[in-house]
N, C-alpha and C positions, 0 to 999 in steps of 0.2 A: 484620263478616263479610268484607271486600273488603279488610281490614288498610290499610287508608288513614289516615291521619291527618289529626287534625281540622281543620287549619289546610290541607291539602291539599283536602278536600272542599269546604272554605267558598270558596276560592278555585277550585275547579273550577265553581260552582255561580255566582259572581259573573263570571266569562269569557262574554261573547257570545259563542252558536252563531256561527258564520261561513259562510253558504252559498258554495261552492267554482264558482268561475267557469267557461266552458267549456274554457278554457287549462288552469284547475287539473285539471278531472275528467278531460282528454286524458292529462293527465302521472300521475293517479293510476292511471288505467286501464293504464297503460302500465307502469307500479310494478310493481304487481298481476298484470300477466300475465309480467312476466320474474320471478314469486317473489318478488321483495322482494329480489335478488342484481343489484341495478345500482347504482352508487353517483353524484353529483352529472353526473363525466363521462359515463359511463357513456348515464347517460339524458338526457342534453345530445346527442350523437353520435343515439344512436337517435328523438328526440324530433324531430329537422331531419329525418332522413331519411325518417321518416312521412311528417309534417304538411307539410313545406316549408316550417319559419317557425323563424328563429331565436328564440333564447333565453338567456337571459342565465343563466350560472351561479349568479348570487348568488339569482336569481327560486328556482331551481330548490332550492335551497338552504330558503330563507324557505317555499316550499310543504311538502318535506318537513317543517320542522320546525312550521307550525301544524297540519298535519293528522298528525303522527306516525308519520314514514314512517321506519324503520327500515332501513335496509341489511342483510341479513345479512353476515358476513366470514366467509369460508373459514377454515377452522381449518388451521392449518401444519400439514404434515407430518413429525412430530419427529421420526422415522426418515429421512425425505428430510434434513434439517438437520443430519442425526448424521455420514451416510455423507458430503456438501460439508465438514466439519467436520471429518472423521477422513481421510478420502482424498484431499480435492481439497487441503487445506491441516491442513499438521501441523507441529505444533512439536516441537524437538527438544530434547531437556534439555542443562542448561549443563555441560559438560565441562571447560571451560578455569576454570571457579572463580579467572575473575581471576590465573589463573598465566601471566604476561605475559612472562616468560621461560623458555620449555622447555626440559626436560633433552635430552640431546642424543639420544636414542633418538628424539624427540618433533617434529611438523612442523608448526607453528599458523599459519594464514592468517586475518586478521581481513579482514573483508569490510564495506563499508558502502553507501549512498550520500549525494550530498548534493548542494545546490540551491546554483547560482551564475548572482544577480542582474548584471544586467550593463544597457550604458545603457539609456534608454528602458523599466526595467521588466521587460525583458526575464529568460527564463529560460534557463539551462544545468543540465542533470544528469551529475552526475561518479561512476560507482563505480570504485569501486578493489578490489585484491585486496594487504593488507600483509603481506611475509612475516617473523613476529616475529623468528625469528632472529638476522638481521642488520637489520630494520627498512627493508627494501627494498620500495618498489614493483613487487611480480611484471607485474602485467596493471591495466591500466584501460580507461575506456570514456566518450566523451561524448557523450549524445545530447540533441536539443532537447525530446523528452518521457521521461515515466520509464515508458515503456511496460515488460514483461518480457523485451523485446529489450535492454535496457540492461544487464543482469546474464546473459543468458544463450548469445548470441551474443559466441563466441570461446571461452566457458567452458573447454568441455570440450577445446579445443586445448591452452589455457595448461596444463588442469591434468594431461593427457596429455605435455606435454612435461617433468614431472615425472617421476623414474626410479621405478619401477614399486619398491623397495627402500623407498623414501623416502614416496611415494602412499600407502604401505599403513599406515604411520605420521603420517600426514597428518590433521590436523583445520581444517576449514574453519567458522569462527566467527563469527556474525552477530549484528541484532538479528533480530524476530519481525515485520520486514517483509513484505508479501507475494511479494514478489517471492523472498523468501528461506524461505517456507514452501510457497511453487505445487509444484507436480507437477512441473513439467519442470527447475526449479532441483532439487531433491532428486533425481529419475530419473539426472542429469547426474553427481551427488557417485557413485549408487549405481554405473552406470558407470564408475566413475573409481576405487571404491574407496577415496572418500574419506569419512571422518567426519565428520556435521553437528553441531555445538551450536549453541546459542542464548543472549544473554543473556536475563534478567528481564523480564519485562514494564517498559516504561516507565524503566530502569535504563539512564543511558545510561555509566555506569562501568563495566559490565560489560562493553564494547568499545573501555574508554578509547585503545589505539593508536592505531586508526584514526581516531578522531576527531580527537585532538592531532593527524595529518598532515592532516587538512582545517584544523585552527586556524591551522596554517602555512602551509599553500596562501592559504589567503585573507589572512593576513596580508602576505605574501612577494612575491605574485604580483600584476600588473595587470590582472585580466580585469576588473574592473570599469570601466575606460575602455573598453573593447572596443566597435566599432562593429557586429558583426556578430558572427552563431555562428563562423565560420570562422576569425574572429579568436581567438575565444576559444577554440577549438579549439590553436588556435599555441600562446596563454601555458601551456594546460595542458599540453601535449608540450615544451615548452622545462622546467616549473619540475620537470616528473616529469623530464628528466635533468639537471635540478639537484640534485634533491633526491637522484636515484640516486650519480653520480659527481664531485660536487663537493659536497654540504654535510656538511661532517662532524657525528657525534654524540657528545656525552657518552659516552653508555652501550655504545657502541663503542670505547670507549678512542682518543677522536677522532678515528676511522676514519669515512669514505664507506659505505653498504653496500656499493661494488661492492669495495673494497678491504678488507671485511671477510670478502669469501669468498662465495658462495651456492650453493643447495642447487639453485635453478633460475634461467635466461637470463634477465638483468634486461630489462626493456622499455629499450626506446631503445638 
């Protein structure tokens, strides 16, 4: 009748009753009267501030589970989860289809960022903005965390100092980082009148320039001797007007970007 099975009853019925001490009946009665909606911390916090007597997690732990104390969990709100999902962060479909050299109507900025270890462990965050074109570094940024300020403070100057002609044919091309799906990174393009895509999930071909110019930077460059952020603040402004007006490229026809012309004012 009670749909139990038989190996479950035989072993219900072999278990010592266990009479529940006055510690335990404190913490049950306490279960019990917050509904069954307090979880191990939960009734750890309110259990001191009764009684005045610590308590150990793991205890509290071990009582719920001989006397079969159950937590309930709030059920998520999947409308609350849809609208953080669709509004607060949204992906933008892939435009650039890997076409790494635009026709000349056409204005691709590949954007990324990326982490530079440096002595002691230590960390640097580099974003950059590459303009495919001529394969120029337009704008970068290096901060010591990759907070949303790393990508979006100076944004909207760099990409205003773009001619309004050119902006409007503009596409700005990232991965599906957050930083690159927030609200105030996409509000910034909408202002600007620039076009977002995105590559693939997990795809990191699908943004292969910019990446190749981080394989360079770190092959190229000394930041990893670096004793301090500030230092390595230097190597990366020295190697970005390296990289701008003295290393030539192949696919340039062994031209500099800066000697190959641009659409907008190189950094440095």
């Amino acid at each position: 009748m009670a749909r139990v099975s038989r190996n479950a009853f035989y072993e219900w019925l072999r278990k010592p009753f266990k009479v529940p001490s006055d510690n335990e009946l404190k913490l049950i009665g306490l279960f019990n009267e917050k509904k069954a909606r307090y979880g191990v911390r939960r009734l750890k916090m309110a259990y001191e501030r009764r009684f005045k007597v610590l308590i150990n997690i793991k205890k509290i732990k071990r009582i719920k589970r001989d006397f079969g104390l159950i937590t309930r969990i709030r059920k998520k709100n999947k409308f609350r989860a849809i609208f953080i999902k669709g509004e607060e962060h949204k992906v933008a479909p892939n435009l650039v289809q890997r076409n790494f050299y635009p026709p000349k109507d056409m204005n691709i900025l590949s954007v990324d960022i990326t982490e530079l270890i440096y002595k002691g462990g230590r960390k640097a965050y580099l974003f950059v903005i590459k303009e495919l074109r001529n394969r120029s570094i337009g704008h970068y940024k290096v901060m010591e965390r990759p907070t949303l300020d790393l990508v979006v403070e100076g944004l909207q100057d760099y990409l205003m100092s773009i001619p309004k002609e050119i902006r409007e044919k503009t596409i700005i091309h990232s991965d599906q980082g957050f930083h690159f799906t927030s609200y105030q990174f996409r509000s910034i393009l909408k202002i600007c009148g620039v076009k977002q895509s995105m590559s693939r999930k997990g795809n990191c071909l699908d943004n292969a320039p910019v990446e190749s110019f981080f394989g360079h930077l770190k092959d190229e460059s000394e930041y990893r001797a670096c004793d301090t952020f500030k230092e390595v603040k230097g190597v990366v402004k020295k190697y970005m007007r390296y990289y701008n007006h003295e290393r030539p490229q192949w696919s340039l026809k062994r031209k500099t970007p800066a000697e190959a012309g641009v659409y907008v004012s190189l950094v440095l």
